[in-house]
C-alpha positions in Angstrom: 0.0 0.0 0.0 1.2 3.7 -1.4 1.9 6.1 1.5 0.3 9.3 1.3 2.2 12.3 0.6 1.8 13.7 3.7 3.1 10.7 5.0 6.2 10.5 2.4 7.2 14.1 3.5 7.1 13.7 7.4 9.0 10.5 7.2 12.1 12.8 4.8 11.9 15.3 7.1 12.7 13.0 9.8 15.4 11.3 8.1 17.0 14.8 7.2 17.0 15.7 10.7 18.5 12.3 11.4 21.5 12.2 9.0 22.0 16.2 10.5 22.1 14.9 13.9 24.2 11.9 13.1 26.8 13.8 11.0 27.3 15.9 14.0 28.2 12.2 15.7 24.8 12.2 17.6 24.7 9.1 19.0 21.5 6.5 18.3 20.5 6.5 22.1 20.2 10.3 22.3 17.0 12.1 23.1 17.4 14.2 20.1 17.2 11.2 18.1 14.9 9.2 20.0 12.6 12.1 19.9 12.5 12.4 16.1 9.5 9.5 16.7 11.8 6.3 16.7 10.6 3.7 19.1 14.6 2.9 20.0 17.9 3.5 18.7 17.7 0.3 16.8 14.4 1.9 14.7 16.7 5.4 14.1 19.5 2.6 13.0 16.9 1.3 10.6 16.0 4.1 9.1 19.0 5.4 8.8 20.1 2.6 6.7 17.1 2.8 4.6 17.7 7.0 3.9 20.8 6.3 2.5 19.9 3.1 0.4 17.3 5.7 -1.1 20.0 8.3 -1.8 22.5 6.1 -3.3 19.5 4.3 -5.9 18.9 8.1 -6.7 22.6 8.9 -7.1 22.7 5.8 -9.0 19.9 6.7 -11.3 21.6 10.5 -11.4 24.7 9.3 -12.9 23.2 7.2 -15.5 21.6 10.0 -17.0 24.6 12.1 -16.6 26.4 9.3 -18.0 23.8 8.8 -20.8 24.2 12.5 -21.7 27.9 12.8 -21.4 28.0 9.9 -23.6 25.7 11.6 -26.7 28.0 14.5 -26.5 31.3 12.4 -27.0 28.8 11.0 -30.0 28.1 14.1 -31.4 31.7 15.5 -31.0 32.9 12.3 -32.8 30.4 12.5 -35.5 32.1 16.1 -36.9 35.6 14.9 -36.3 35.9 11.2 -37.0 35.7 11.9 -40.8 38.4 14.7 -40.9 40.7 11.6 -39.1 40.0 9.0 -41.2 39.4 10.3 -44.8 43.0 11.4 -45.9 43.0 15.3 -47.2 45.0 16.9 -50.3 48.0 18.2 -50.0 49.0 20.6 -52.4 52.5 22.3 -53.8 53.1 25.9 -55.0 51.7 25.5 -57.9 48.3 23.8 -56.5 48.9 20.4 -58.1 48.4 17.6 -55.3 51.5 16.3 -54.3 50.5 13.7 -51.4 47.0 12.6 -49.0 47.4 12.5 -45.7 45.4 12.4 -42.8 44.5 15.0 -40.7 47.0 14.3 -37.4 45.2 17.0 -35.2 41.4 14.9 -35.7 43.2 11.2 -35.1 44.4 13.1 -32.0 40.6 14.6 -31.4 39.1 11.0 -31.8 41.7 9.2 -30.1 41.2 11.1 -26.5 37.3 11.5 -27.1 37.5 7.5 -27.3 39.8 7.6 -24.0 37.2 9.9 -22.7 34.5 7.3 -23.2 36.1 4.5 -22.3 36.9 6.0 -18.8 33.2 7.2 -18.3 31.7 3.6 -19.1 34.6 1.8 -17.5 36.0 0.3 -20.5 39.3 -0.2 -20.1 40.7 -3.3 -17.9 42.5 -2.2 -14.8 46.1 -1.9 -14.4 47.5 -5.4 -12.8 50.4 -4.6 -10.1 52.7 -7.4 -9.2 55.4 -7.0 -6.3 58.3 -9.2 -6.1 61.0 -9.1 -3.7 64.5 -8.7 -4.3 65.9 -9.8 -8.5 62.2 -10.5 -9.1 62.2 -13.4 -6.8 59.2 -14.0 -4.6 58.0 -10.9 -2.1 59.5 -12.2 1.3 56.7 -12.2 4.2 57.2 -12.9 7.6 55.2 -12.3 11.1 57.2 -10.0 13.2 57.4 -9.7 17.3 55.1 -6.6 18.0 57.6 -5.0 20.5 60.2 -5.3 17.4 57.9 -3.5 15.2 57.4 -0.8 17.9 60.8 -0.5 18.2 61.7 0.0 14.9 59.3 3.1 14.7 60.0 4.2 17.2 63.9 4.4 16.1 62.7 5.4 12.6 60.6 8.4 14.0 63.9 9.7 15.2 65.4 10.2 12.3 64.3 13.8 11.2 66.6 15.2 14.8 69.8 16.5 14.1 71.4 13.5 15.7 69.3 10.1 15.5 69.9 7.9 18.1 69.4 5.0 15.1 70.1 5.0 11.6 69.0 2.0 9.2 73.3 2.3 8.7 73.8 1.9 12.6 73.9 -0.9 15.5 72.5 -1.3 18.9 76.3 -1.8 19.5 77.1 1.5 16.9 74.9 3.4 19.8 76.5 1.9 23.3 80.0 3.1 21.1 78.8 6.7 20.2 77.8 7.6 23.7 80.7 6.6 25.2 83.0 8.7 23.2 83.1 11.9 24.3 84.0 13.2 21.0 80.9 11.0 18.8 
């Protein structure tokens, strides 16, 4: 059963004032929320969720227009130049006798990014692959490390932008002991 308009526009007024109060980090549990009209904070929860399920099928539906519309442009803007980039042109000498055809370099250019341009709005092209390897392109070596190690070594590493770091990736535990005890290190 349809709900009546009335009904439809109390119910987005409430859920207006609930993503306000929530993007302020008002919790569920708050009066201020409870006393939008929700029974508990696991109703506001609810509706929450169902507010933004709307908005993103709008936003959805949104974009594929946009898209639809971005994508008759690139048609249109294709149309005029795809047959100065495919159809070569006269070139002429002094005289005006034709010397050569060649195609027009500035329109393959034209088509070629409008064709970029489309494939990135419709999510043509395949993404890039990334591979890491380790060391000679050998396998990536993994290990578990002990936790105080880790903290450790950020701890050293955080060091590093003072005028003299008490570790270096260069320098030992041992290095260290050796440096303070020289009066002149």
């Amino acid at each position: 059963m349809s709900a009546s308009k009335a009904h439809q526009a109390e119910v987005a007024e409430r859920r207006t004032k609930l993503l306000q109060l929530r993007r302020q980090g008002v919790r569920f549990c708050d009066d201020r929320i409870l006393n939008l009209g929700y029974a508990d904070s696991g109703a506001a929860r609810k509706d929450l969720i169902r507010a933004l399920t709307k908005n993103r099928d709008e936003e959805k539906a949104e974009a594929s227009v946009y898209r639809q519309q971005e994508n008759e442009r690139l048609d249109a803007l294709l149309e005029a130049a795809w047959p100065r980039a495919t159809t070569p042109s006269p070139v002429f000498d002094k005289e005006g006798e034709v010397v050569d055809h060649v195609l027009d370099m500035r329109a393959v250019d034209t088509v070629l990014r409008l064709m970029d341009r489309r494939a990135k709005l419709n999510g043509l092209d395949m993404p890039v692959k990334t591979e890491l390897t380790g060391a000679d392109g050998g396998p990536l070596a993994m290990s578990t490390a002990d936790p105080d190690k880790v903290a450790a070594l950020i701890a050293a590493t955080s060091r590093l932008d003072t005028d003299n770091p008490a570790n270096t990736a260069t320098s030992t535990a041992d290095d260290e002991d050796d440096d303070e005890s020289d009066p002149a290190g």
